[in-house]
Steps between C-alpha positions, in 0.01 A plus 500: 500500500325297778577148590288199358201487710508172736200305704527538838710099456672660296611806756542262734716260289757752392701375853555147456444328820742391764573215441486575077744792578754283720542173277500718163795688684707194595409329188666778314837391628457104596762292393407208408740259669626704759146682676245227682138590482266393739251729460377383156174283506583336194469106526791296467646419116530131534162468659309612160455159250620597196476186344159470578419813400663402183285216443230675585495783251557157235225381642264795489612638096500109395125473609306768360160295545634476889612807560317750267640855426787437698706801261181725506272695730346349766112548679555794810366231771818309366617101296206262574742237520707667799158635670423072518889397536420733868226367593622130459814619660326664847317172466746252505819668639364703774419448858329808536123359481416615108281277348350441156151627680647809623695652214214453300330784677834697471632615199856479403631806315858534342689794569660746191856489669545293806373502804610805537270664229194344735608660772516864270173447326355509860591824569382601167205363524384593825421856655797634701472504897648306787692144493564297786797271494757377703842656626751451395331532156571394105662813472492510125141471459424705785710812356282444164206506721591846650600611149186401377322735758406221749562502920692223615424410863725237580438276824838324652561107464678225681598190412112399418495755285250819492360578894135433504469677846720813353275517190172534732643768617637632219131512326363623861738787482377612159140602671279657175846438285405142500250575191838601305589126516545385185667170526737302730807341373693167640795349403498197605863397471607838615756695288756607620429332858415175339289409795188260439198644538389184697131320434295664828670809375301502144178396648486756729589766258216357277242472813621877554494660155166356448385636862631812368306443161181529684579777673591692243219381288704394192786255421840587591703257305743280696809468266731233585846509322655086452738609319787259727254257622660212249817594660405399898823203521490436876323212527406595869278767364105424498416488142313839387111516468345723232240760693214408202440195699361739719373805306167454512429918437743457181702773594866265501724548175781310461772563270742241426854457267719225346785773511654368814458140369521501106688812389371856565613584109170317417344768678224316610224628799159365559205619689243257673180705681110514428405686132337832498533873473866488630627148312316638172739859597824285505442321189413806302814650659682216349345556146595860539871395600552281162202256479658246710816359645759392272277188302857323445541505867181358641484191223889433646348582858255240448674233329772516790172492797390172300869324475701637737400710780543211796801424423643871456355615819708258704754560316512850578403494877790235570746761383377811715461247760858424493615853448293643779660257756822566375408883506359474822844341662707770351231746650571413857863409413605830338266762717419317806399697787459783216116421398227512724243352311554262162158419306492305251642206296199273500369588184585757196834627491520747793682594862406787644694630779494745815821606610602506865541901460672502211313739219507415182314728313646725190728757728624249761852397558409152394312612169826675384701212618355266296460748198904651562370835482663526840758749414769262648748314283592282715058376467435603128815412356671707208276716298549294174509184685220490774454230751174274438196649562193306689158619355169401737174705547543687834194537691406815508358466119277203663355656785251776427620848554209577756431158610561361860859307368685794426769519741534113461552524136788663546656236609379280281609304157335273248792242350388279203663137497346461171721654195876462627630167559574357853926606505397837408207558795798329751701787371259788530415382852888558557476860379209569724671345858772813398249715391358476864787497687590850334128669526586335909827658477 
């Protein structure tokens, strides 16, 4: 008997993708007290406010005439009351130039899952072809991108954040291809770089997209991913502007969450961009996905926006601040003359790290270092009784496969400073100043 017949996502998600296959493997065997994972991109436990998530959900089931349907379906465009707890928040919160005047000629739609979900009904909705975006890329979305039967051309960063200069080029190269352009995709926080995509960065991709909108004779949609934009804590950075101020063609999209700031179990991700054809896609991709986002969720989303948000979000940023100094020390402490580049520890949760030399990419000496699959008792330890293991994204999953950063990314890591606590990162740092000693040795 034949097989179940698959889509072609479906082929092509029968082998899970790198970085799916690697942490499923080592999660298979992590030991809880023992293993140190810095590859996870969870937030940090005592960062989430439980207690005023508590209050909240009192809040929201003992005000029905407040917070209506709270325990039942919700409208696809998502809560009304979290739709207007955004807007007052970009409002009054941000520096990044909304006003009342011009989210009123944006709509604000509520995604089925998280931010995340956005970012998937995207490629659903649109027809597959070419996305430009920067290198080293969001490697998870990216793989779903190619899954989903899309070309990922990815243009290299620094510091700034996606090259300007290398994307001209980049669209140059493409010659006729250029009419498979389907949209162009900035993170503006970068993950896993965390680099800032900095303010003449975003108006020249909009001034560009929009020259390349005329061109092409059709909008190319400029998606900008905020995911970590809450989460900028060096106070020498120049506050982030949103690219609507300047989006005269309406061709920006901006999708936002309050997983990095409330708790990303509410599962809340929110899309701000002009309506038409492609918002009125996305929300009847989110009716198609369950109606709406969790109606519990947004009412609690909202109520916290309205009572709490301020306060949280220093909260939050004055503990990664503090960790990613402390990180930072240990960094040049631990591997020293090691890394040739550290990026980084401004905002988010995030290092990223080239090593002087030193691959660390699945296969290396210091990949099975760090994972004891050495071979070598005297580095793994006893069979039943294994040395710690150090878990962090090497680079190789970041960087794409036929990009311009490929022999870089071998020598590259992403390390989160945002689920393990400070004694625990010291430690790992520890394990990786031996781990390159012996891939040196």
């Amino acid at each position: 008997m034949n097989d179940i017949l698959l889509s072609a996502y479906g082929q092509t998600s029968r082998r899970p993708a790198p970085v799916n296959a690697l942490m499923a493997s080592l999660a298979a065997n992590f030991r809880e007290d023992v293993d140190i994972n810095l590859g996870v991109g969870y937030v940090n436990e005592n960062t989430i406010p439980r207690q005023q998530i508590l209050e909240g959900v009192e809040a929201v089931l003992r005000r029905p005439d407040r917070h209506p349907f709270a325990l039942n379906y919700g409208a696809p465009r998502g809560s009304q009351n979290l739709i207007e707890s955004l807007r007052r928040f970009h409002c009054e919160m941000g520096e990044d130039g909304l006003t009342e005047e011009l989210l009123d000629r944006r709509e604000i739609i509520v995604g089925p899952n998280g931010a995340t979900s956005l970012l998937e009904s995207i490629a659903l909705v649109l027809e597959p072809g070419i996305v430009l975006t920067s290198d080293p890329m969001y490697y998870i979305y990216c793989h779903f991108l190619e899954r989903q039967g899309f070309e990922v051309v990815t243009v290299p960063e620094d510091e700034d954040g996606m090259r300007i200069d290398l994307l001209e080029e980049k669209i140059r190269a493409l010659g006729e291809r250029r009419q498979a352009i389907r949209f162009v995709y900035a993170v503006s926080v970068g993950n896993p770089t965390s680099s800032i995509l900095s303010n003449g960065r975003r108006r020249d991709l909009v001034r560009l997209v929009t020259e390349l909108s005329a061109e092409l004779g059709r909008k190319v949609p400029l998606v900008f991913d905020r995911a970590y934009e809450q989460l900028i804590h060096d106070s020498q950075v120049e506050p982030p502007e949103s690219a609507l101020v300047h989006d005269e063609a309406e061709l920006v999209y901006e999708i936002g969450t309050l997983a990095k700031i409330l708790a990303p179990g509410l599962r809340i991700g929110y899309l701000i961009g002009s309506g038409g054809p492609f918002c009125d896609a996305l929300v009847q991709r989110t009716s198609d996905a369950g109606f709406s986002a969790a109606m519990i969720n947004q009412e609690v989303a909202s109520y916290l926006l309205d009572h709490f948000v301020e306060e949280q979000i220093a909260r939050v940023n004055q503990g990664y601040r503090e960790k990613a100094r402390q990180m930072k020390g240990w960094i040049e402490a631990e591997l020293g003359e090691a890394v040739e580049d550290c990026r980084g520890g401004r905002a988010g949760f995030y290092f990223y790290l080239t090593l002087d030399g030193i691959e660390t990419c699945e296969g290396s000496p210091f990949f099975y270092f760090l994972t004891r699959t050495t071979g070598l008792r005297e580095v793994d330890g006893p069979a039943d009784d294994r040395k710690p293991c150090i878990i962090y994204i090497p680079g190789a999953f970041c960087v794409h496969p036929r990009g311009d950063m490929v022999e870089a990314g071998r020598r590259q890591m992403r390390l989160s400073y945002g689920f393990e606590e400070p004694e625990r990162i010291h430690r790992a740092l520890g394990f990786m100043r031996q781990a390159a000693a012996f891939a040196r040795g």
